[in-house]
DOTORPA-194888 format. One record per residue: residue in three letters; residue number from 1; x, y, z of N, C-alpha, C in turn. Coordinates in pm, 1 decimal. Layout:
<rs>
+------+-----+----------+----------+----------+----------+----------+----------+----------+----------+----------+
| code | pos |      n.x |      n.y |      n.z |     ca.x |     ca.y |     ca.z |      c.x |      c.y |      c.z |
+------+-----+----------+----------+----------+----------+----------+----------+----------+----------+----------+
|  ala | NUM |        X |        Y |        Z |        X |        Y |        Z |        X |        Y |        Z |
...
+------+-----+----------+----------+----------+----------+----------+----------+----------+----------+----------+
</rs>
This chain:
<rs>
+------+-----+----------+----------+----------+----------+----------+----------+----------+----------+----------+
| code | pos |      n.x |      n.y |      n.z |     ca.x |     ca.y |     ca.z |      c.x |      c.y |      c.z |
+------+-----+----------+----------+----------+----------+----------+----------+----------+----------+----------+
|  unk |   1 |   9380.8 |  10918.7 |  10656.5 |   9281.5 |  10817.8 |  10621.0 |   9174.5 |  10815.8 |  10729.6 |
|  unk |   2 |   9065.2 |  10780.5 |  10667.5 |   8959.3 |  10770.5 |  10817.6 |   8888.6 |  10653.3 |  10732.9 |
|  unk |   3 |   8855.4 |  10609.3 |  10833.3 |   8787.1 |  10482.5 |  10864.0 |   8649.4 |  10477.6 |  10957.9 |
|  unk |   4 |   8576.7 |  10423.1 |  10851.4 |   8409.3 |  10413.0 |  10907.2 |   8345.5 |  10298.8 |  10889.8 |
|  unk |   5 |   8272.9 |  10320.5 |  10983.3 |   8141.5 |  10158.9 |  11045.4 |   8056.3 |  10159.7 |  10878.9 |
|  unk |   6 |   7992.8 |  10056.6 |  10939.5 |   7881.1 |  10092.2 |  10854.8 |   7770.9 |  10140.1 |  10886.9 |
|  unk |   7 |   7723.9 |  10216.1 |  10799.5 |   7607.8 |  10285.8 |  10775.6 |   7655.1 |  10422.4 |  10822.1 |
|  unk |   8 |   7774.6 |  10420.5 |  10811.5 |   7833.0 |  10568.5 |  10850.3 |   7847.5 |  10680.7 |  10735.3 |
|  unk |   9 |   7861.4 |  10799.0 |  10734.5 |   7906.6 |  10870.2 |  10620.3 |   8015.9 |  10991.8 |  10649.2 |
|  unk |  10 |   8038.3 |  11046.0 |  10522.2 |   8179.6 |  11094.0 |  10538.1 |   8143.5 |  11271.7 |  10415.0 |
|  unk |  11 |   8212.8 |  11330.9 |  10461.0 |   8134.8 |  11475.7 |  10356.5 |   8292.5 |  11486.9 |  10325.2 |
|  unk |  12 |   8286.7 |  11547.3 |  10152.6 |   8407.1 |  11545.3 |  10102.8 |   8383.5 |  11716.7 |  10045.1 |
|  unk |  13 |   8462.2 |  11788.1 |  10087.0 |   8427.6 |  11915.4 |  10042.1 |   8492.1 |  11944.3 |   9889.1 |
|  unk |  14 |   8390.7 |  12038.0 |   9838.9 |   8381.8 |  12068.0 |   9686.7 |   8557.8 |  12105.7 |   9678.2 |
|  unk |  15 |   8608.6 |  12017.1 |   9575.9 |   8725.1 |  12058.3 |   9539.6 |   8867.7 |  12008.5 |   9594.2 |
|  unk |  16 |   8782.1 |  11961.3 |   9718.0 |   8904.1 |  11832.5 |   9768.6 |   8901.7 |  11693.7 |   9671.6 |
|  unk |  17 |   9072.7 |  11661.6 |   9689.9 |   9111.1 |  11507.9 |   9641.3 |   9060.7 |  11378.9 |   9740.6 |
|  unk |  18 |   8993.8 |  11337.2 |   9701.3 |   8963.7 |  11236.1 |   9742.7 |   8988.9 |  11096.7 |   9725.6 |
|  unk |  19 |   8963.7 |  10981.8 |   9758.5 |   8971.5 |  10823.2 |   9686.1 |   8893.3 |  10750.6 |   9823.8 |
|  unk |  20 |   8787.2 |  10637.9 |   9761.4 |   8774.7 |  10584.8 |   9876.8 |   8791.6 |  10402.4 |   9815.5 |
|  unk |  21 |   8829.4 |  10376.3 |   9948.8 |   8863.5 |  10212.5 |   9898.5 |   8829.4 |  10119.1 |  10020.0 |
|  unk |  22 |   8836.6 |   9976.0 |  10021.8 |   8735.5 |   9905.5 |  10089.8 |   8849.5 |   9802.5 |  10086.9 |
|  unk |  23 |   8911.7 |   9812.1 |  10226.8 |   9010.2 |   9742.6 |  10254.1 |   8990.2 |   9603.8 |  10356.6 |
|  unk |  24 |   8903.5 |   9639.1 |  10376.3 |   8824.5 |   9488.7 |  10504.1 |   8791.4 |   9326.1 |  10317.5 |
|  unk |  25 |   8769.6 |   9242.2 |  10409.9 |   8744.0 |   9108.8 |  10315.5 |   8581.8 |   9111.1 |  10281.5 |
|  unk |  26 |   8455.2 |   9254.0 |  10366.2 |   8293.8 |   9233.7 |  10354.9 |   8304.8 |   9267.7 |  10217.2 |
|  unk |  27 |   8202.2 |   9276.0 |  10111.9 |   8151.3 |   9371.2 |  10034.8 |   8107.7 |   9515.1 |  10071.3 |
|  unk |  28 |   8158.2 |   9627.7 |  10045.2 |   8123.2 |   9770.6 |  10024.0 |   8009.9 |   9803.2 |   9951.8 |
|  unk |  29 |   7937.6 |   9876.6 |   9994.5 |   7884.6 |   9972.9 |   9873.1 |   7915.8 |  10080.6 |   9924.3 |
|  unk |  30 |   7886.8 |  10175.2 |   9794.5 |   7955.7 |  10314.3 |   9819.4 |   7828.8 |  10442.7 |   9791.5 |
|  unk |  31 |   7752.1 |  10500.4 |   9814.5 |   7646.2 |  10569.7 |   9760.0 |   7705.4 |  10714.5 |   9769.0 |
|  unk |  32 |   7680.6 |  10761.0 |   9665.0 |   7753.8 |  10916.5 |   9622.7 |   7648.6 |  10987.6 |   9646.5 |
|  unk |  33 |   7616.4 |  11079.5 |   9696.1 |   7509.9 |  11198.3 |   9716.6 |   7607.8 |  11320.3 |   9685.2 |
|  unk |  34 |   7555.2 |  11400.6 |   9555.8 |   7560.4 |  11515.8 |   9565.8 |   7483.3 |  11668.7 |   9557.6 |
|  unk |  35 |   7484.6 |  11788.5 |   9593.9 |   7421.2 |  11849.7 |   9645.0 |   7444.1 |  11997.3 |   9549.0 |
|  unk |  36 |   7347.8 |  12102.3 |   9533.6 |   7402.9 |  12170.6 |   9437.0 |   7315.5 |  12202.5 |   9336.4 |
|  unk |  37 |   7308.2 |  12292.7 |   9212.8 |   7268.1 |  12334.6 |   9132.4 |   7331.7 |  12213.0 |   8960.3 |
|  unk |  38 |   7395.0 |  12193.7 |   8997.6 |   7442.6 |  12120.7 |   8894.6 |   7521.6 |  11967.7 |   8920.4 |
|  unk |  39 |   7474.6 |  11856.5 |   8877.8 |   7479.5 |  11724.7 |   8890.7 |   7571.6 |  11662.2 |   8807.3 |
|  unk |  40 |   7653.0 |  11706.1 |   8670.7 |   7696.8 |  11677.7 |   8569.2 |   7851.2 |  11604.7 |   8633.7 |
|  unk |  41 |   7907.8 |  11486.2 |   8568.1 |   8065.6 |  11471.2 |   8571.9 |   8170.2 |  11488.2 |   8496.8 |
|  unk |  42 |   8101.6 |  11565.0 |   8430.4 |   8233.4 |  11682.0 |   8300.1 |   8306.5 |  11727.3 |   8374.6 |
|  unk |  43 |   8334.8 |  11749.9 |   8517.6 |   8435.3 |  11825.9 |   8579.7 |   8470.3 |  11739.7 |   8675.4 |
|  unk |  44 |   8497.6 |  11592.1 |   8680.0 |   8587.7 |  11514.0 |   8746.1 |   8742.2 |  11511.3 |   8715.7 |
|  unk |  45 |   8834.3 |  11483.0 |   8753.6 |   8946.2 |  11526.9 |   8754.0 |   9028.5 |  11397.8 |   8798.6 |
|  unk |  46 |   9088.0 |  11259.7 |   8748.8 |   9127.9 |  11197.0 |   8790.3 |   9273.2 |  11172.0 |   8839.0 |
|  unk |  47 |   9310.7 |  11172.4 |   8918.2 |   9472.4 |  11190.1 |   9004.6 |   9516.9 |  11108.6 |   8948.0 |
|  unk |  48 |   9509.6 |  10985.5 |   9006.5 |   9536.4 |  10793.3 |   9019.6 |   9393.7 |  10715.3 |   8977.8 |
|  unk |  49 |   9401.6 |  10654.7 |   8857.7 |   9327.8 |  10565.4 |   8823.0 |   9417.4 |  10408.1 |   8864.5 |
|  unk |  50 |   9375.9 |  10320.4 |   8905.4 |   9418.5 |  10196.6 |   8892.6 |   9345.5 |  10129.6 |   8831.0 |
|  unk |  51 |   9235.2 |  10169.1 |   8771.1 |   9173.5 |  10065.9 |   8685.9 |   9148.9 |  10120.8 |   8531.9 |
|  unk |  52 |   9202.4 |  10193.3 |   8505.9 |   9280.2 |  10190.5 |   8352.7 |   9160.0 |  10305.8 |   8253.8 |
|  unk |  53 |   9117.7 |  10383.5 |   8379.8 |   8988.1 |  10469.5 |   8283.8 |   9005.1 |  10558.6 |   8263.1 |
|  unk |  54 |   8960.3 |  10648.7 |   8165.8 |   9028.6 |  10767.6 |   8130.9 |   9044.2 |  10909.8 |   8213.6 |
|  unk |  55 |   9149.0 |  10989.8 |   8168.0 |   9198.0 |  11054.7 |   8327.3 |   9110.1 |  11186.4 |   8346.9 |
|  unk |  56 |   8997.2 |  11203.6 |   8227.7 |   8913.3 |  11324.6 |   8218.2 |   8960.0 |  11456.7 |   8230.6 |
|  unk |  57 |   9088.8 |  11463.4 |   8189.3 |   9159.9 |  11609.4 |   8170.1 |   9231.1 |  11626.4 |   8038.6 |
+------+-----+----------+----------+----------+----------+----------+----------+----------+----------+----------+
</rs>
């Protein structure tokens, strides 16, 4: 697990599992930047949903 300040960021490499969650009592935001020839989320892949959405496989 890693843990960051704010206004910090974090690089998740293509093809790694990821999850990020917001365990402090502030409000989070989360801003996704991705990089690349293609932008689409037809190829998300969900492990663990806890909030009941579909698992896209």
């Amino acid at each position: 697990m890693t843990t960051l300040a704010a206004g910090r960021s974090v690089g998740v490499p293509r093809g790694a599992a990821h999850r990020a969650a917001n365990p402090g009592e502030e409000v989070a935001a989360f801003i996704e930047v991705q990089t690349g020839a293609y932008f689409g989320e037809d190829d998300i892949e969900r492990l663990q949903d806890d909030h009941g959405r579909d698992s896209g496989v």
